[in-house]
VORO-129802 format. One record per residue (C-alpha): x negated, z, y; residue in three letters. Coordinates in Angstrom, 2 decimals, padded with zeros to 5 digits, m for minus. Example, Ala and Ser with C-alpha at 12.3 -4.5 7.8 and 13.67 -1.06 7.14 Angstrom:
VOGU       x       z       y senu
VOGU m012.30  007.80 m004.50  Ala
VOGU m013.67  007.14 m001.06  Ser
//
This chain:
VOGU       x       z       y senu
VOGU m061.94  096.58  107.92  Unk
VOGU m061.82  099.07  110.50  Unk
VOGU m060.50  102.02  108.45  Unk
VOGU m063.07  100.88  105.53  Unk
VOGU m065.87  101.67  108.34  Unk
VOGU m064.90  105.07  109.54  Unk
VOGU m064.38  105.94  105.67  Unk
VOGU m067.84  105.11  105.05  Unk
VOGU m069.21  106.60  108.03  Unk
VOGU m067.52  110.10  107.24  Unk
VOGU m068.38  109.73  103.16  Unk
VOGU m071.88  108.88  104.36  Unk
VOGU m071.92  112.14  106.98  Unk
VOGU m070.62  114.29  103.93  Unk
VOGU m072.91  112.94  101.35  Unk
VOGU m075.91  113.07  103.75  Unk
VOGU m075.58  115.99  105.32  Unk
VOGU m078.89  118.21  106.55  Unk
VOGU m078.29  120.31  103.27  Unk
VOGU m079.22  117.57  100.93  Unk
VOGU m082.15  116.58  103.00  Unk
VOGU m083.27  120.46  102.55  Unk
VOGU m082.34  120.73  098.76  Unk
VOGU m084.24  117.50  098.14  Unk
VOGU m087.26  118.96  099.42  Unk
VOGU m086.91  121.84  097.82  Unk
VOGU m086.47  120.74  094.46  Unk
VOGU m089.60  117.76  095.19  Unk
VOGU m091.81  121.40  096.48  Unk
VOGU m090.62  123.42  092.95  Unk
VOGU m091.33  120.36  090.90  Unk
VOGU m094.63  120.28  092.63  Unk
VOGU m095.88  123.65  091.94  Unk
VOGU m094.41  124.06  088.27  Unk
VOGU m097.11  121.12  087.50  Unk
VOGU m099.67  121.99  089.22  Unk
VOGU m099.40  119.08  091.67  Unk
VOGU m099.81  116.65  088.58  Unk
VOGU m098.78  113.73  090.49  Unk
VOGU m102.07  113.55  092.95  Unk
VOGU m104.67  115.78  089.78  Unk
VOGU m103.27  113.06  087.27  Unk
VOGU m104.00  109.97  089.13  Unk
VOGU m106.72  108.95  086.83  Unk
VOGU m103.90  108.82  084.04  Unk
VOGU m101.38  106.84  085.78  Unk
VOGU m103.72  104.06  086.12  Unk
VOGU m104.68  104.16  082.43  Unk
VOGU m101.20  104.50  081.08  Unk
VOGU m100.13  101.41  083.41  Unk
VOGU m102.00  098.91  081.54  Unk
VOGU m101.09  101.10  077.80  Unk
VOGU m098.81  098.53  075.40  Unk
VOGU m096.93  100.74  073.08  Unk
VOGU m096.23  099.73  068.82  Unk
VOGU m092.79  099.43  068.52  Unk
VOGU m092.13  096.88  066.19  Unk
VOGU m088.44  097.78  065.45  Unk
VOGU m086.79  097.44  069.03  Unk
VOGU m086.57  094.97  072.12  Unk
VOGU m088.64  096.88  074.90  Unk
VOGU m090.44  097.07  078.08  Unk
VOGU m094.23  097.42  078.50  Unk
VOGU m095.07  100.27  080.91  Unk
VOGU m096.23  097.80  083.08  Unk
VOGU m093.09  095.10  082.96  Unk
VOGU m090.70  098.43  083.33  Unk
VOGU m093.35  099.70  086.20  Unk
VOGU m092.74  095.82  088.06  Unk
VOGU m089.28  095.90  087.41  Unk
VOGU m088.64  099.36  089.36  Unk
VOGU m091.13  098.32  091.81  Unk
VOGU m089.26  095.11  092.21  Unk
VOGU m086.25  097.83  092.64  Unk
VOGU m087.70  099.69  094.85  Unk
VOGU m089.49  097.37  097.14  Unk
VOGU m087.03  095.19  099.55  Unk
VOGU m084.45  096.39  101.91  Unk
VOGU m085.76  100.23  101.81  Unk
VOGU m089.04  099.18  102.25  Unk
VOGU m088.87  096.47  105.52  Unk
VOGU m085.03  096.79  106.92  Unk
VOGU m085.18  101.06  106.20  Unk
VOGU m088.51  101.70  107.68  Unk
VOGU m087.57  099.79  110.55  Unk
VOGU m084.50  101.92  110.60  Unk
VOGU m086.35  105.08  110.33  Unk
VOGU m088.62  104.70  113.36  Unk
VOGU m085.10  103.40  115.51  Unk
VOGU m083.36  106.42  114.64  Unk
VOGU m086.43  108.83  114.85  Unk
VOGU m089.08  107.19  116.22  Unk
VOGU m092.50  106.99  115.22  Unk
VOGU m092.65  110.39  113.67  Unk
VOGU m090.37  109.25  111.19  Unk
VOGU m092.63  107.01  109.27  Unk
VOGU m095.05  110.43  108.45  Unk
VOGU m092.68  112.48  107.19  Unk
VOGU m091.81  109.23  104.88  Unk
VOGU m095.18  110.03  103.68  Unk
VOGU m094.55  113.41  103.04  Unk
VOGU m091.26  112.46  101.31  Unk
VOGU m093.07  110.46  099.00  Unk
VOGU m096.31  112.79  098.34  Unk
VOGU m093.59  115.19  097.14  Unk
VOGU m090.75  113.67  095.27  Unk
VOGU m093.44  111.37  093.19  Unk
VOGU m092.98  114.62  091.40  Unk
VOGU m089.68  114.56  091.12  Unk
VOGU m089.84  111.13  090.45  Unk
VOGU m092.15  111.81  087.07  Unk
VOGU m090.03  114.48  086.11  Unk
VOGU m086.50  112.08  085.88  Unk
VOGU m088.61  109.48  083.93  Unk
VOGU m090.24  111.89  081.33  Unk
VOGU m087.07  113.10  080.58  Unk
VOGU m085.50  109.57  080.44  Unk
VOGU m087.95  108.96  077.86  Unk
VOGU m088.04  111.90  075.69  Unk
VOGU m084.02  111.23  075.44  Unk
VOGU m084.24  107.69  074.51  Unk
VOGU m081.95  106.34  072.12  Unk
VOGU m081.36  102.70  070.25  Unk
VOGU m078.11  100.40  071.58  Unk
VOGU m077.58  097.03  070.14  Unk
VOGU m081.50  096.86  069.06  Unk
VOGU m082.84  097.61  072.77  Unk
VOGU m084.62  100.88  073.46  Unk
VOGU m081.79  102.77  076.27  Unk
VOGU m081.58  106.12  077.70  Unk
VOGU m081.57  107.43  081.27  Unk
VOGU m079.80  110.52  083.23  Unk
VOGU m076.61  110.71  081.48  Unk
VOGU m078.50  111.03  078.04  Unk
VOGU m080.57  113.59  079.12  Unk
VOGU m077.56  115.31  080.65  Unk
VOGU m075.31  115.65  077.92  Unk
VOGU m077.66  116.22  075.39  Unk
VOGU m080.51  118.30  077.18  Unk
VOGU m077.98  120.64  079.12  Unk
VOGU m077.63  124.34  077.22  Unk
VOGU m073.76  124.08  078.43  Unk
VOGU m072.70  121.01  076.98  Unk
VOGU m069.26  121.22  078.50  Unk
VOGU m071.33  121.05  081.77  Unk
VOGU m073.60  118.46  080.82  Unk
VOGU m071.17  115.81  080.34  Unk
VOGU m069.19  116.77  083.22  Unk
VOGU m072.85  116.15  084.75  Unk
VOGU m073.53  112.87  082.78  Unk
VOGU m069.61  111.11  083.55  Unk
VOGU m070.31  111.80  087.09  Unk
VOGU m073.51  110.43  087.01  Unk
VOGU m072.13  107.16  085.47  Unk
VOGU m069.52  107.14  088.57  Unk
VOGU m072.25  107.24  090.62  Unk
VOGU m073.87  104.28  089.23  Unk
VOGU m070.88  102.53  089.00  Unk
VOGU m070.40  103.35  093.06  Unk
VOGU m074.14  102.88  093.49  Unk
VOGU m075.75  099.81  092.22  Unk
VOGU m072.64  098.51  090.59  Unk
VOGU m070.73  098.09  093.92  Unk
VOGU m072.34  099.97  097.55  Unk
VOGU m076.03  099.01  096.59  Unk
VOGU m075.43  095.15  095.31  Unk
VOGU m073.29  094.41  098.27  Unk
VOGU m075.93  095.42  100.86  Unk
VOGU m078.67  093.92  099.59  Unk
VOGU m077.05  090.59  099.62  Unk
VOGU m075.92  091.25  103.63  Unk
VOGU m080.03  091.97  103.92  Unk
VOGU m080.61  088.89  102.30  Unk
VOGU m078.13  086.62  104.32  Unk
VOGU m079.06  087.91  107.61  Unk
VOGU m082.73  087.16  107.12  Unk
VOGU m082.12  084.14  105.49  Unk
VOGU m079.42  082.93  108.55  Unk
VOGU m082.14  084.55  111.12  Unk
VOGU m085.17  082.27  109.84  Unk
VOGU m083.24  079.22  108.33  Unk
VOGU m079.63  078.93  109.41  Unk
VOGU m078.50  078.98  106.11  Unk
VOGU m074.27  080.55  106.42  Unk
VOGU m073.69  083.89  104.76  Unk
VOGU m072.10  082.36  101.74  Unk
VOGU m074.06  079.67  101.18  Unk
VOGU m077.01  082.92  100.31  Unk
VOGU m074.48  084.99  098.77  Unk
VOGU m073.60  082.18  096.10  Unk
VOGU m077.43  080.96  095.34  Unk
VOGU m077.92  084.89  095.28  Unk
VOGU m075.23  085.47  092.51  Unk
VOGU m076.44  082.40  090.01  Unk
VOGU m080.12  082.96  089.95  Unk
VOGU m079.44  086.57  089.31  Unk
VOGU m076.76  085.71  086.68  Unk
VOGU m078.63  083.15  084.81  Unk
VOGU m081.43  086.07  084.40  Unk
VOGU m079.24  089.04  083.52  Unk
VOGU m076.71  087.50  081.40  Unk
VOGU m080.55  087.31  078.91  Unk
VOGU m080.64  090.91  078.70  Unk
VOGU m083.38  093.91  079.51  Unk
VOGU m086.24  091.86  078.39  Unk
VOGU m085.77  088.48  080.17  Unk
VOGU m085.02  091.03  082.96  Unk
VOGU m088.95  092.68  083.01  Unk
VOGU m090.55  089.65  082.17  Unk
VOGU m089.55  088.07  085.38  Unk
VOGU m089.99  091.32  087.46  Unk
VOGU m093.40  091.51  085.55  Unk
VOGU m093.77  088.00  087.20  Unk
VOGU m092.48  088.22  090.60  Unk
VOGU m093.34  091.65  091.77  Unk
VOGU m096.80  091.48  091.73  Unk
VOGU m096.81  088.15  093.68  Unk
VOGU m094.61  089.06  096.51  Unk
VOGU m096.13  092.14  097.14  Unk
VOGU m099.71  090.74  097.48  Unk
VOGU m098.27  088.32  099.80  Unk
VOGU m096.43  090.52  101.64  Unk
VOGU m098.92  092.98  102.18  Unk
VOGU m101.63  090.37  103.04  Unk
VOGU m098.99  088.88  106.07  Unk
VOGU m099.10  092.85  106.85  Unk
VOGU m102.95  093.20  106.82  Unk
VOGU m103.13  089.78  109.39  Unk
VOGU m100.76  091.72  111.45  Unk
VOGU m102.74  095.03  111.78  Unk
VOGU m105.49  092.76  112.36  Unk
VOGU m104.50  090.79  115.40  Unk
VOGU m103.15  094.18  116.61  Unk
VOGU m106.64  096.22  115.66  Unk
VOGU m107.37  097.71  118.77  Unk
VOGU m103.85  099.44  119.19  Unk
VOGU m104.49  101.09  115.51  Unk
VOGU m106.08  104.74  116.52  Unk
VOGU m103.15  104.81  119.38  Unk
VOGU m100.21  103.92  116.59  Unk
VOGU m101.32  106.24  114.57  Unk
VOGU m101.72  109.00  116.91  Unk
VOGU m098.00  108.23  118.28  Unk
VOGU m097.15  109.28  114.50  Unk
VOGU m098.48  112.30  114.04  Unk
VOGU m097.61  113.80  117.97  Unk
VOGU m093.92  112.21  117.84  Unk
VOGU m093.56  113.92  114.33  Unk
VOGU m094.16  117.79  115.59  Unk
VOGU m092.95  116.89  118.61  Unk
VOGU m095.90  116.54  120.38  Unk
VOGU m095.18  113.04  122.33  Unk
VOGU m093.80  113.38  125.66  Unk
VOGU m091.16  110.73  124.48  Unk
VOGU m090.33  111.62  121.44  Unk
VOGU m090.38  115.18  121.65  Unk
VOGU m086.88  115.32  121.50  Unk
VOGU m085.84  114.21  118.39  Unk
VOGU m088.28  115.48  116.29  Unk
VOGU m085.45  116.46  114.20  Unk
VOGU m084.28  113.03  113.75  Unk
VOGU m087.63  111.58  112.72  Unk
VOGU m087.63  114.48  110.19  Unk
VOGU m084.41  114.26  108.75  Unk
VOGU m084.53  110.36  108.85  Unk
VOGU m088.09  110.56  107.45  Unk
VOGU m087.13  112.14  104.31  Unk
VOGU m083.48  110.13  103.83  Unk
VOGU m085.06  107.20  104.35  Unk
VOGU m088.48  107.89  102.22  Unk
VOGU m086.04  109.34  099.36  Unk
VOGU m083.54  105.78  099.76  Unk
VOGU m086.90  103.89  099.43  Unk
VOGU m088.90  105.22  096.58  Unk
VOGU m085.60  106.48  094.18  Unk
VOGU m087.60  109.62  093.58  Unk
VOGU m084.46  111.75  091.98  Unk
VOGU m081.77  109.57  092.45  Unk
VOGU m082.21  108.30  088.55  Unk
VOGU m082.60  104.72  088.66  Unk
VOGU m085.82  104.74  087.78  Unk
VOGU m085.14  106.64  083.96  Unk
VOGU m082.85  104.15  083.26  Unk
VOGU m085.81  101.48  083.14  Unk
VOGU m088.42  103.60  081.76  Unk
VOGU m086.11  104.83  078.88  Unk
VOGU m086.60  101.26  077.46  Unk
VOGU m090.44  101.46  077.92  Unk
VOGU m092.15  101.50  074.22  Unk
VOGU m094.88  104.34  074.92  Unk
VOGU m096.73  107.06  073.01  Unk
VOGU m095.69  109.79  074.95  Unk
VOGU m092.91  110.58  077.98  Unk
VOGU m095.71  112.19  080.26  Unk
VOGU m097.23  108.51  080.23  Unk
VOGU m094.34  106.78  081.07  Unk
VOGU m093.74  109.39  083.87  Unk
VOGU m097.14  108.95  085.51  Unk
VOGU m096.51  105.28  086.16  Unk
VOGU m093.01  105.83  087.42  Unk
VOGU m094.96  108.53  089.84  Unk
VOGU m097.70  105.72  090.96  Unk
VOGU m094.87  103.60  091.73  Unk
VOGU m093.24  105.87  094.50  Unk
VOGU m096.75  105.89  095.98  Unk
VOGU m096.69  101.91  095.66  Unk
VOGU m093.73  102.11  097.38  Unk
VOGU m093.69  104.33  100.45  Unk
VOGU m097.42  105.08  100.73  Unk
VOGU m098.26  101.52  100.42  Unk
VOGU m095.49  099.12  101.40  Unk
VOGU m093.57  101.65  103.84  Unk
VOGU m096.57  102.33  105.76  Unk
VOGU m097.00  098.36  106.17  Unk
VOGU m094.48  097.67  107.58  Unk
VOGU m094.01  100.95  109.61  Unk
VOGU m097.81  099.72  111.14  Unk
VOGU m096.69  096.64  111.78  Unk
VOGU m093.46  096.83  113.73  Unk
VOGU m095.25  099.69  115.59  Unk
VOGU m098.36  097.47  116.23  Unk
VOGU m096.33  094.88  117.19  Unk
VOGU m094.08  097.00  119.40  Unk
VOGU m091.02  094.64  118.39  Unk
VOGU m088.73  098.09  118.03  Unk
VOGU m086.00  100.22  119.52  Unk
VOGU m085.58  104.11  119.47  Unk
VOGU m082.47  105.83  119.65  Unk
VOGU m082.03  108.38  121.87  Unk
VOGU m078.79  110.18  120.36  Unk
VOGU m079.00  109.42  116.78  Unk
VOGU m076.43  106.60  116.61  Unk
VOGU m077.83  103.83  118.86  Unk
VOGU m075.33  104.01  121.36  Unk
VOGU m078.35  105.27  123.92  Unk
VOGU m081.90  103.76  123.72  Unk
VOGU m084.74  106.05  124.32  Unk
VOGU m087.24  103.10  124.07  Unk
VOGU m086.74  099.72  124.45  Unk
VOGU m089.71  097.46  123.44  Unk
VOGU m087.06  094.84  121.50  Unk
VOGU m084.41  093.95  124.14  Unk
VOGU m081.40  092.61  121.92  Unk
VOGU m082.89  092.90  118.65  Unk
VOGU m080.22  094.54  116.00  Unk
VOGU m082.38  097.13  114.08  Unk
VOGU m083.27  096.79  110.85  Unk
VOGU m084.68  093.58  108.92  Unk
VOGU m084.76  092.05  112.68  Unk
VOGU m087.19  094.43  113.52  Unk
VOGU m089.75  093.20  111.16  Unk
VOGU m088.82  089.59  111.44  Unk
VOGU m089.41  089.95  115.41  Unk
VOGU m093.12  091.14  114.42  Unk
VOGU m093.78  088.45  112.17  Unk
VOGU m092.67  086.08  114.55  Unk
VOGU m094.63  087.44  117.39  Unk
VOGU m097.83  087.48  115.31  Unk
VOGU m097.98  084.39  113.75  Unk
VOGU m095.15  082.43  115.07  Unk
VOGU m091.56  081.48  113.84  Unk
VOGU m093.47  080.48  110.47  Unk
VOGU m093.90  084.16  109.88  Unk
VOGU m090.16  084.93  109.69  Unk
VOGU m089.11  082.39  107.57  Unk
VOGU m091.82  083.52  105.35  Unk
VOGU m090.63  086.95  105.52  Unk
VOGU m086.97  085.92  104.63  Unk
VOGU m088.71  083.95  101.56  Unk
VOGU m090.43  087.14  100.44  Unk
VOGU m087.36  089.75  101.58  Unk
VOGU m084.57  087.17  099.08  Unk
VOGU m086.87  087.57  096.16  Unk
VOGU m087.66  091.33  096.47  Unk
VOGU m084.41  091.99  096.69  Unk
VOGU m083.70  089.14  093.68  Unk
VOGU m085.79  091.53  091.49  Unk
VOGU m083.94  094.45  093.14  Unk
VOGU m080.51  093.03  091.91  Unk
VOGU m081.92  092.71  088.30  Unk
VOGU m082.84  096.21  088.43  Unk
VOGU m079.12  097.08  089.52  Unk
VOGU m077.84  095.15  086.98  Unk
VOGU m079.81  097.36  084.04  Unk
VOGU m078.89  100.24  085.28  Unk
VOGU m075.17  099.40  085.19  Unk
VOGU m075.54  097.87  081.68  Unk
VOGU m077.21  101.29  080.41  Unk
VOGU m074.41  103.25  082.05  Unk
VOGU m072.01  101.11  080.35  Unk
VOGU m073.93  101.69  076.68  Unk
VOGU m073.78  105.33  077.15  Unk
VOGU m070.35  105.29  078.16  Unk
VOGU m068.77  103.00  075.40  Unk
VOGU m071.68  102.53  073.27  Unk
VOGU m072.31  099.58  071.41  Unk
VOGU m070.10  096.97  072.95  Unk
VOGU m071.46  093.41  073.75  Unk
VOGU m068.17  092.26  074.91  Unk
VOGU m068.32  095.45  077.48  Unk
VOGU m071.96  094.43  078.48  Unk
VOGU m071.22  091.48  079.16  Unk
VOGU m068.03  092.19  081.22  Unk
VOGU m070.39  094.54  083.16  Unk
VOGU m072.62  091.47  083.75  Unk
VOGU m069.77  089.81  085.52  Unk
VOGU m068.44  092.02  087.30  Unk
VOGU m071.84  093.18  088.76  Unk
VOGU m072.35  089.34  090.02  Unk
VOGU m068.58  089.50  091.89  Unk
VOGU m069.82  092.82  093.88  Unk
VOGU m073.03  091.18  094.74  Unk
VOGU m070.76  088.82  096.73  Unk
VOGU m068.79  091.63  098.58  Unk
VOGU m071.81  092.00  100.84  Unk
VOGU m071.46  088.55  102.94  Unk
VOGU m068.06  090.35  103.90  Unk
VOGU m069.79  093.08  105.80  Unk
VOGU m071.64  093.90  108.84  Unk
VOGU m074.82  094.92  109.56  Unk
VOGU m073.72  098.39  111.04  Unk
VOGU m071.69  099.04  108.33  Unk
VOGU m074.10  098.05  105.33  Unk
VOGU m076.50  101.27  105.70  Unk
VOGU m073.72  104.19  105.34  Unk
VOGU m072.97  101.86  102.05  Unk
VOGU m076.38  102.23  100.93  Unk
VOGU m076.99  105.51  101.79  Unk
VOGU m074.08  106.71  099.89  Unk
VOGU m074.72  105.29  097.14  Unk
VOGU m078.07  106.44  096.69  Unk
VOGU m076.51  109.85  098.10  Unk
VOGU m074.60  110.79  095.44  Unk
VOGU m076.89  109.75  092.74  Unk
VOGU m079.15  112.01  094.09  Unk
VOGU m077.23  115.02  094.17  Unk
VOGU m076.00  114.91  090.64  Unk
VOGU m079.21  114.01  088.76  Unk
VOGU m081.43  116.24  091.02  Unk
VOGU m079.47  118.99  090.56  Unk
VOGU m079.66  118.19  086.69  Unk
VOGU m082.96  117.93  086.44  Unk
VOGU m083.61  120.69  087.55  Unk
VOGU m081.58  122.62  085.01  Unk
VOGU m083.64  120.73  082.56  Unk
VOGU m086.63  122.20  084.21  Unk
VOGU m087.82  124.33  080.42  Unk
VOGU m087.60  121.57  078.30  Unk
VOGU m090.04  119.96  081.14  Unk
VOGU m092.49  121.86  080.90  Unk
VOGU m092.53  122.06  077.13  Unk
VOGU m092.70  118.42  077.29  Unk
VOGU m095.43  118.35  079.83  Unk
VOGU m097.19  121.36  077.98  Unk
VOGU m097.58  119.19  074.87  Unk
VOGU m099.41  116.14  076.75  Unk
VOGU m101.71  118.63  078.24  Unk
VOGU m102.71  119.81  075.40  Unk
VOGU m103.16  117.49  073.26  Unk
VOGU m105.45  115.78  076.95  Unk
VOGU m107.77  118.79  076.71  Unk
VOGU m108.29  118.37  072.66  Unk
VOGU m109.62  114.64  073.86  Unk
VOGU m106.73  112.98  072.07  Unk
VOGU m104.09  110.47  073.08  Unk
VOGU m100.78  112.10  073.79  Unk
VOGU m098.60  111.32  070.95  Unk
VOGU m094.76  112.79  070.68  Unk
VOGU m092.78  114.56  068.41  Unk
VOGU m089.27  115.18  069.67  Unk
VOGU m089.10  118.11  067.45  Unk
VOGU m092.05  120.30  068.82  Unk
VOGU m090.12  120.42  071.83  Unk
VOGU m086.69  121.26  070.81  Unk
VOGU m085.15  117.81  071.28  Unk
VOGU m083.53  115.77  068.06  Unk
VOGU m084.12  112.41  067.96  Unk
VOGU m081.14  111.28  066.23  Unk
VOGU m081.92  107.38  066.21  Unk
VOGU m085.48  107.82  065.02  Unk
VOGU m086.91  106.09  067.76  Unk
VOGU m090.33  108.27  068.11  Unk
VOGU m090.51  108.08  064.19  Unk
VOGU m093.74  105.86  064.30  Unk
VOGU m095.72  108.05  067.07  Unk
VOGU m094.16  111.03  064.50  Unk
VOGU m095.95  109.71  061.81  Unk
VOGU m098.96  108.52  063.54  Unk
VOGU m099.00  112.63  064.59  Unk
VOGU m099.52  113.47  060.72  Unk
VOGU m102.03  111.36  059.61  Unk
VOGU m104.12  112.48  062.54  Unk
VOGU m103.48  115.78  061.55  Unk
VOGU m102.21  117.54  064.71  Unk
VOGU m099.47  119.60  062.74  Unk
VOGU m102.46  121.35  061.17  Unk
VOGU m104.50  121.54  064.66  Unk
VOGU m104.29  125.83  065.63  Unk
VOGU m104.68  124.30  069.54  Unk
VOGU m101.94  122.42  069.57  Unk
VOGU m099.66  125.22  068.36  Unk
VOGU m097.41  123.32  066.22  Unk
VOGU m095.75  124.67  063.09  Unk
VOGU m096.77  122.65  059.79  Unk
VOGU m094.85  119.71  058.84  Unk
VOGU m094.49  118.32  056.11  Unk
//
């Protein structure tokens, strides 16, 4: 066990290293200006297209809202709660603004991965499927390089949330379940591996009904536990959030020196959160049933701000409020620069602690209730995005699938194995090198984008709902699976409209 932790500590230094932090940005600033910061002009739109139901009568698919609850229910868990807390222990207050930043940003980069996901969609075994990989091998000029692009993608995944991923969110689970109730490790880890089996083993659309069911729950509930927090702690509000801003430029007296921690865990932490580029999120919203990618994109850009500017600040005000944290003082722990949580293990604790010290022992049990079903919902969302690596990678294969579906469940286990200290560099590399192959495709894909992207604007300023047409753009649908919105284009006449700019089809 020893060797397996120093080989995930030097993977996770490798994968993680300042120059992805930087190229992140980058691409989250270029994505940013090539539309016209659409993510915070469109707002308006990703409201509207949340609550859109799409025709498709043909295939089994997701609502843009069940696929928007599922990745929420993805998203929001152990990168919300245990990696905020994490973020202000390693850089202190500071780190929870440039969080903000991370997610004001890479929302765009977020739309970008899921508008592509879409306008790539295919058909597998009658469900709607698609994600980076598709887009990848069939967007790509080079082709040779695109599905170099797309089979290390699906390694990723298959390191990601088919093994690293799984496994720590169970340890998350377990230790706030043991911290509230007492409950051993395996005794989680089993009831963990059933519920999520029984729900998987029913396929993508058992999978967003109950996310569309659960998601929306826990985070009310979670979120009102936060408000009674900031409320008891009120009058230390204006003081919290000053700490933020100073111990981010390096303004507090404290914090001032490691600035460069709270920025560089800021934005790893912010980007491990929200899954803005690290294509998880396209491999939901390719099975979304909507008119147009743009609109599918939008939500998946409203849920990054669900995630980090909503939850993430939370629970970032909260431990802060509370003052039931730790800061490191040389980036590993091994030094405290503050010490407000004498023996608390970062993390999950951290939160648990505030809970606790607000409104009793109550309030971490609760939080344990709420932090085994996020990351229940989280699992589910794993589990898709293994089974659509899996269809792109042998194609239409139930026996595969369903092979997939078991082995998934034995990784989930793998986590009651392994510690707490050891769980994060897991994560993070998992998420790491998801990131750097599907960012870095994207942004190759960056013309087709804007085509795309073009063609929703346009037909928005002519007053008419977006509709698609694979073929405008330069993309062949081979499965048919726009063919209705296609047709629906005709009889409205937009091949005949001079604004839109389309040639005349027949």
């Amino acid at each position: 066990m020893e060797l397996f932790v120093k080989v995930m500590n030097t993977v996770n230094d490798i994968v993680w290293h300042p120059v992805m932090c930087v190229f992140l940005m980058i691409a989250a600033v270029w994505f940013t200006v090539r539309l016209k910061g659409m993510q915070v002009r469109r707002v308006k739109d990703m409201a509207k297209c949340l609550l859109e139901k799409g025709d498709n009568k043909q295939d089994k698919a997701l609502s843009p809202f069940q696929a928007f609850a599922t990745t929420v229910g993805g998203r929001i868990g152990t990168g919300n709660i245990a990696g905020t807390a994490t973020a202000i222990f390693m850089g202190g207050p500071g780190a929870v603004f440039w969080m903000w930043i991370t997610a004001i940003l890479g929302a765009s980069t977020g739309m970008v991965e899921c508008i592509l996901g879409q306008a790539y969609k295919t058909r597998n075994l009658g469900e709607l499927t698609g994600g980076p990989a598709f887009y990848m091998s069939k967007g790509i000029k080079n082709k040779t390089l695109g599905k170099i692009l797309a089979v290390l993608f699906c390694i990723a995944v298959f390191i990601g949330p088919g093994f690293l991923l799984p496994a720590m969110q169970t340890q998350t689970a377990a230790t706030a379940v043991k911290g509230a109730f007492g409950i051993p490790f395996v005794v989680v880890g089993i009831g963990m591996v059933i519920i999520v089996g029984v729900v998987t083993m029913g396929g993508i659309k058992r999978i967003g009904q109950v996310a569309e069911f659960l998601a929306p729950i826990m985070c009310g509930i979670y979120l009102l536990v936060m408000i009674i927090i900031m409320i008891v702690n009120a009058e230390r509000i204006p003081s919290v959030f000053s700490s933020i801003f100073a111990s981010a430029f390096g303004k507090d007296a404290v914090f001032g020196g490691i600035v460069g921690s709270a920025l560089s865990w800021g934005i790893k932490r912010g980007f491990f959160s929200n899954d803005a580029g690290n294509g998880m999120s396209p491999l939901i919203s390719a099975t979304t049933d909507t008119s147009h990618p743009v609109k599918q994109g939008l939500v998946q850009g409203f849920s990054v701000y669900v995630d980090t500017l909503l939850v993430c600040t939370c629970t970032g005000l909260s431990v802060l409020l509370a003052g039931t944290y730790n800061v490191a003082a040389d980036g590993v722990g091994d030094v405290l620069l503050v010490e407000h949580a004498k023996g608390i293990q970062y993390g999950i604790a951290f939160m648990q602690e505030a809970m606790a010290t607000t409104i009793g022992q109550a309030g971490a049990m609760l939080l344990a209730v709420i932090l085994f079903i996020f990351i229940f919902t989280t699992m589910l969302s794993y589990s898709y995005q293994l089974e659509s690596t899996c269809k792109y990678l042998f194609g239409e294969n139930k026996w595969v699938v369903t092979f997939v579906r078991i082995l998934f469940l034995i990784f989930c286990m793998f986590g009651i194995l392994i510690d707490g200290d050891t769980i994060w560099p897991m994560g993070d590399i998992g998420v790491g090198c998801m990131l750097w192959v599907n960012t870095f495709s994207i942004l190759l894909l960056t013309p087709v984008l804007m085509r795309i992207v073009k063609d929703y604007e346009k037909q928005r300023a002519q007053g008419l709902n977006p509709l698609f047409d694979p073929a405008t753009v330069g993309i062949e649908d081979e499965a048919g699976v726009w063919n209705q919105y296609v047709e629906e284009k005709k009889k409205r006449g937009d091949y005949e409209n001079p604004a839109l700019g389309y040639e005349k089809k027949n």
